[in-house]
C-alpha positions in Angstrom: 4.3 -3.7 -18.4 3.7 -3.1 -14.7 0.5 -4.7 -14.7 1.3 -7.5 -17.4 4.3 -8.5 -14.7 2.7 -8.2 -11.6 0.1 -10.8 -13.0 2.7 -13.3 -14.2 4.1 -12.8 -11.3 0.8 -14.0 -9.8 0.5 -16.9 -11.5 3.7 -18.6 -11.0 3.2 -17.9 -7.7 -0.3 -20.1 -8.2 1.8 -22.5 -10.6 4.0 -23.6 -7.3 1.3 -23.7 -4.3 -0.5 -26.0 -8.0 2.6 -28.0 -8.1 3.4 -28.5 -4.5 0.1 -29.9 -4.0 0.4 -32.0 -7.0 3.1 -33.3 -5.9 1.4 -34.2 -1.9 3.7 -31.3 -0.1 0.9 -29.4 0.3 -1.7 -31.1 2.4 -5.2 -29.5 3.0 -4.1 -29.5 6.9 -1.1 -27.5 5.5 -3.1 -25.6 3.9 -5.4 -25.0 6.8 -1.9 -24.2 9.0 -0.9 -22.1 6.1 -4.0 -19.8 6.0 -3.9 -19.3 9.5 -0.2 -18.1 9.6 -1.1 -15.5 7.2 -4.1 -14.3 8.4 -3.0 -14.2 12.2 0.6 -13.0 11.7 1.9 -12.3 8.1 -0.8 -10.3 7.1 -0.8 -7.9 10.1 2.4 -7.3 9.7 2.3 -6.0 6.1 -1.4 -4.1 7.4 1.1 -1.9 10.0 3.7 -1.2 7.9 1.3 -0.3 4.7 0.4 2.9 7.1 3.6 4.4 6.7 2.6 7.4 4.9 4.5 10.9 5.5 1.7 12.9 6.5 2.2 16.5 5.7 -0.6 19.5 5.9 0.1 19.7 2.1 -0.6 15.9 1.4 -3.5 15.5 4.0 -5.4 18.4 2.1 -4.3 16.6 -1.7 -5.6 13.4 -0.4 -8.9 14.5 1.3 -10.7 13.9 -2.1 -9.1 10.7 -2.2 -10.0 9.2 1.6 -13.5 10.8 1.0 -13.6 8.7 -2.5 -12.8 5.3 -1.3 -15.2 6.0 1.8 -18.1 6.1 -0.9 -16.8 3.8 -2.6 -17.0 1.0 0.1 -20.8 1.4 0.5 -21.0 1.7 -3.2 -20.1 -1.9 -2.8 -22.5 -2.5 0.1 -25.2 -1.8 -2.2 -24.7 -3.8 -4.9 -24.0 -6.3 -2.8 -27.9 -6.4 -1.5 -28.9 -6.9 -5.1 -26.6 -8.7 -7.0 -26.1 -12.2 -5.8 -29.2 -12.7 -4.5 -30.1 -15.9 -6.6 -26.7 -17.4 -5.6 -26.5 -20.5 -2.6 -25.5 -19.0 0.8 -22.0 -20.3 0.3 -21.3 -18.8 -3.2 -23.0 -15.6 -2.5 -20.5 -14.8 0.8 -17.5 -15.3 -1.7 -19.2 -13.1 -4.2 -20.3 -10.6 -1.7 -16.9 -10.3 -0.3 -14.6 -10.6 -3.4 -17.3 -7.5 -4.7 -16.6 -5.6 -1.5 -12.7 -5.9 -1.7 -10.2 -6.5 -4.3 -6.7 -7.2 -4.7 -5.6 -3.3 -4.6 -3.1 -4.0 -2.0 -1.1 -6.6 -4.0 -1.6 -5.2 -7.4 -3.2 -2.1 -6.9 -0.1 0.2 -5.3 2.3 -1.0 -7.7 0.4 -0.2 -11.0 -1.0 3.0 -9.5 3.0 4.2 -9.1 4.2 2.8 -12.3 0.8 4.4 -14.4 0.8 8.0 -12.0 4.2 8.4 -10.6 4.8 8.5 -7.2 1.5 10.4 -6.4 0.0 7.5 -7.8 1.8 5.5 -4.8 0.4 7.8 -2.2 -3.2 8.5 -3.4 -3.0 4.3 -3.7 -1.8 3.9 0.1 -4.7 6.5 1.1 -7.5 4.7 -0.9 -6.8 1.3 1.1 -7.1 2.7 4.4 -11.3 2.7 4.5 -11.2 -0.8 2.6 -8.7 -2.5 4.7 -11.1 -1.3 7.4 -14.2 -2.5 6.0 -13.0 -5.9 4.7 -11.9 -6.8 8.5 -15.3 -5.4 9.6 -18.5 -5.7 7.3 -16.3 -7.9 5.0 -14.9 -10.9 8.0 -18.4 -10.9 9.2 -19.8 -12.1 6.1 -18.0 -15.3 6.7 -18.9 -15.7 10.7 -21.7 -17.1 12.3 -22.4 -15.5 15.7 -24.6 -13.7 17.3 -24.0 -9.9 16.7 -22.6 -9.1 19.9 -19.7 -12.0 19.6 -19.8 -11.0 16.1 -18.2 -7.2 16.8 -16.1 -8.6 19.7 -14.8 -11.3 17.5 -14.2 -8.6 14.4 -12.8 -5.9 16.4 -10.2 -8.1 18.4 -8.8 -9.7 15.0 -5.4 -9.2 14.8 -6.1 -7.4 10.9 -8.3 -5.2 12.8 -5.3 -4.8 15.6 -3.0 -4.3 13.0 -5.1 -1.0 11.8 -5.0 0.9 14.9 -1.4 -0.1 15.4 -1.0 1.2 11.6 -3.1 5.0 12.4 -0.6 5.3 15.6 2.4 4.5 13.1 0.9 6.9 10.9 0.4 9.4 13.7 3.9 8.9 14.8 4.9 9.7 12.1 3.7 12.8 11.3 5.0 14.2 14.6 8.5 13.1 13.5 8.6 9.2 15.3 9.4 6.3 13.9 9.0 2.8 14.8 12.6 0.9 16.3 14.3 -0.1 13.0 14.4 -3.7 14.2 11.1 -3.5 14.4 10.7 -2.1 11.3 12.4 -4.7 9.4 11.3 -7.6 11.7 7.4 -6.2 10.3 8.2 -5.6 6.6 9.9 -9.1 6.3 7.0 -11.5 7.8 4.5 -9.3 6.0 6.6 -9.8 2.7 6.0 -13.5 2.9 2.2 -12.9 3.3 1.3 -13.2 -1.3 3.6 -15.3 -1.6 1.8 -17.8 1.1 -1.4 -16.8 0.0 -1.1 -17.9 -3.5 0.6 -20.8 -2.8 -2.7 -22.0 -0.6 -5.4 -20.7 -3.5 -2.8 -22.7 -5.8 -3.2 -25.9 -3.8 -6.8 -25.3 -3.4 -7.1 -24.8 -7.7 -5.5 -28.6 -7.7 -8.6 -29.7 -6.2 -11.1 -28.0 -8.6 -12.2 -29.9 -11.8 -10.6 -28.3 -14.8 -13.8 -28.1 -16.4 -15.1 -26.1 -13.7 -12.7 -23.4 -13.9 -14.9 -21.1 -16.2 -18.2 -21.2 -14.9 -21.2 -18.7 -15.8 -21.4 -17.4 -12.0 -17.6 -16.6 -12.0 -17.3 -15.1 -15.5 -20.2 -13.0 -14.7 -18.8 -11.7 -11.2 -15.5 -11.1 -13.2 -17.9 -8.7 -15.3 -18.9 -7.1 -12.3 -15.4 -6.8 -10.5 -13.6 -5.7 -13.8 -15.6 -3.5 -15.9 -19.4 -3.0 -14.5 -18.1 -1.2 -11.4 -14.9 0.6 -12.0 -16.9 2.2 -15.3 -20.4 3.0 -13.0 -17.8 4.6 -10.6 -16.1 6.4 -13.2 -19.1 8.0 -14.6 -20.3 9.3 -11.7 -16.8 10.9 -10.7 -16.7 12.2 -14.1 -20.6 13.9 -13.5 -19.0 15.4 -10.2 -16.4 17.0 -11.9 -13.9 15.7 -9.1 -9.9 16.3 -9.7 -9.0 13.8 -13.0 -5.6 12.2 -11.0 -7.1 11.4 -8.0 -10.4 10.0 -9.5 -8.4 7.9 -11.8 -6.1 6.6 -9.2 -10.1 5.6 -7.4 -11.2 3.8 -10.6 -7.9 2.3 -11.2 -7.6 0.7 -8.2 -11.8 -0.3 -7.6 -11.0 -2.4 -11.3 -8.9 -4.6 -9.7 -9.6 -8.4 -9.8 -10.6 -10.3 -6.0 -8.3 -10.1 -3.4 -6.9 -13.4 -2.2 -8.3 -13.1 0.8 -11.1 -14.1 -0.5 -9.8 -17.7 -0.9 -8.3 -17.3 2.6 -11.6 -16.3 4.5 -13.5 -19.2 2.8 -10.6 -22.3 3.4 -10.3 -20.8 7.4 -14.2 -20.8 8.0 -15.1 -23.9 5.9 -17.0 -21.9 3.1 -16.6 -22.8 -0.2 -12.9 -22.1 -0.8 -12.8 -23.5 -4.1 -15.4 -21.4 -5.6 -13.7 -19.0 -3.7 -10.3 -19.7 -5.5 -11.4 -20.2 -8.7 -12.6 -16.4 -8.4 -9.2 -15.0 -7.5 -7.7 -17.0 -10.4 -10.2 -16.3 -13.1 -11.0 -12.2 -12.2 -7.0 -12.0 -12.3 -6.9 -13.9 -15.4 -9.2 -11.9 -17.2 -7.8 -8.8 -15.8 -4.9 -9.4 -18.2 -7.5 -7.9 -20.4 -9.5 -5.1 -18.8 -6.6 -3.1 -16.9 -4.8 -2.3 -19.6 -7.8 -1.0 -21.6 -8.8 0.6 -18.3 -5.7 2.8 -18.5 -6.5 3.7 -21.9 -9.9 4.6 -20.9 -8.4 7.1 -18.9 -7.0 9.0 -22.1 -10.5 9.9 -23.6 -12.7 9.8 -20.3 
């Protein structure tokens, strides 16, 4: 149930941005204005305060396995990004590439990995996103830039997601030494970053208003969905089965890599002029159909 309501909860959220477009409140400048507040400001926000894990000698040594996990993971996905997409058009295969390399585990991901595994679930969950929050406002925002490599790092490592990480390891440092961020602060953080799926799905909804119905379901999309929801998280479990790697925290790992694109992906593509309606049709179909393959995931879990 978890899962079922965080992905209703998804789609109203997709129903409004689709209605307030409809309806001519939601512009494609506003849209453009939208994107940009989230990306520069409401998702920072909820980036710093994702980092504030309790770090104790007890649960850095439980969630080694975890870190090291999601680490491989990540060029996991680097690798089957180089073979398959390919065959795609240059502005298809960045979505593809990206909504491969990072998925909606922040949103959906830490939720259902507390209400499957218990609060360990929660923790291993917050652990697992550190190396892909990095990589997606690294390897992953450069798949949508076009400068040369030199601007391309400077322009990477000065964005304010990539900010918002080493803000979030000094929170996370602080903390372990007994410090906390001002309470002010604290709150002032954890409310604009509330805002920041709300916003975002109220854009890809607006975007989806665009798109020809008939165009939802397309070959390329249901086939990516394949990839995203069932190819990798099984390949991935496999291969931590063969390893014979603890069975909690490799099932929080697979739970969490069998989650459908991250909305970001929609994001990236309307703020660089890709193809953000490929790109939303993505998040919307991969969550869709992941109505489906989490559930079965979890039950997967049970005999694997």
């Amino acid at each position: 149930m978890e899962i079922v309501n965080l992905q209703i909860q998804i789609f109203l959220l997709l129903a409004v941005g689709y209605i307030l477009a409809k309806k001519n409140f939601l512009s494609k400048e506003t849209r453009t204005q939208m994107t940009n507040i989230v990306l520069m400001v409401m998702l920072p926000c909820s980036i710093v305060m994702s980092f504030q894990i309790d770090l104790t000698d007890k649960v850095i040594q439980s969630t080694i396995s975890v870190l090291f996990i999601s680490i491989c993971i990540q060029f996991f996905y680097g690798f089957l990004n180089k073979i398959l997409y390919n065959r795609y058009s240059q502005d298809k295969k960045i979505c593809l590439q990206y909504g491969t390399m990072v998925s909606n585990a922040g949103f959906m991901g830490v939720p259902i990995a507390q209400g499957v595994f218990g609060d360990i679930g929660l923790l291993y969950a917050s652990v697992f996103l550190i190396p892909q929050r990095i990589f997606m406002w690294s390897s992953g925002l450069s798949l949508f830039t076009t400068v040369d490599r030199k601007n391309l790092w400077k322009q990477v490592m000065t964005h304010p997601c990539i900010i918002a990480i080493y803000f979030g390891v000094g929170v996370m440092i602080m903390k372990y030494f007994g410090l906390e961020m001002p309470m002010p602060l604290q709150i002032t953080l954890s409310s604009i970053g509330s805002c920041s799926t709300a916003m975002s799905m109220f854009v890809i909804g607006g975007i989806l208003s665009d798109v020809d119905r008939q165009q939802l379901f397309d070959k390329e999309i249901c086939l990516y969905s394949f990839y995203r929801l069932i190819l990798i998280p099984v390949m991935i479990m496999i291969i931590l089965r063969l390893l014979h790697l603890d069975i909690l925290s490799s099932n929080v790992c697979i739970l969490l890599s069998a989650m459908p694109a991250a909305s970001t992906t929609a994001m990236l593509a309307q703020k660089y002029n890709q193809n953000a309606e490929f790109a939303s049709r993505m998040v919307f179909i991969s969550t869709l159909f992941s109505l489906i393959t989490l559930p079965i995931m979890t039950l997967l879990f049970q005999w694997g």
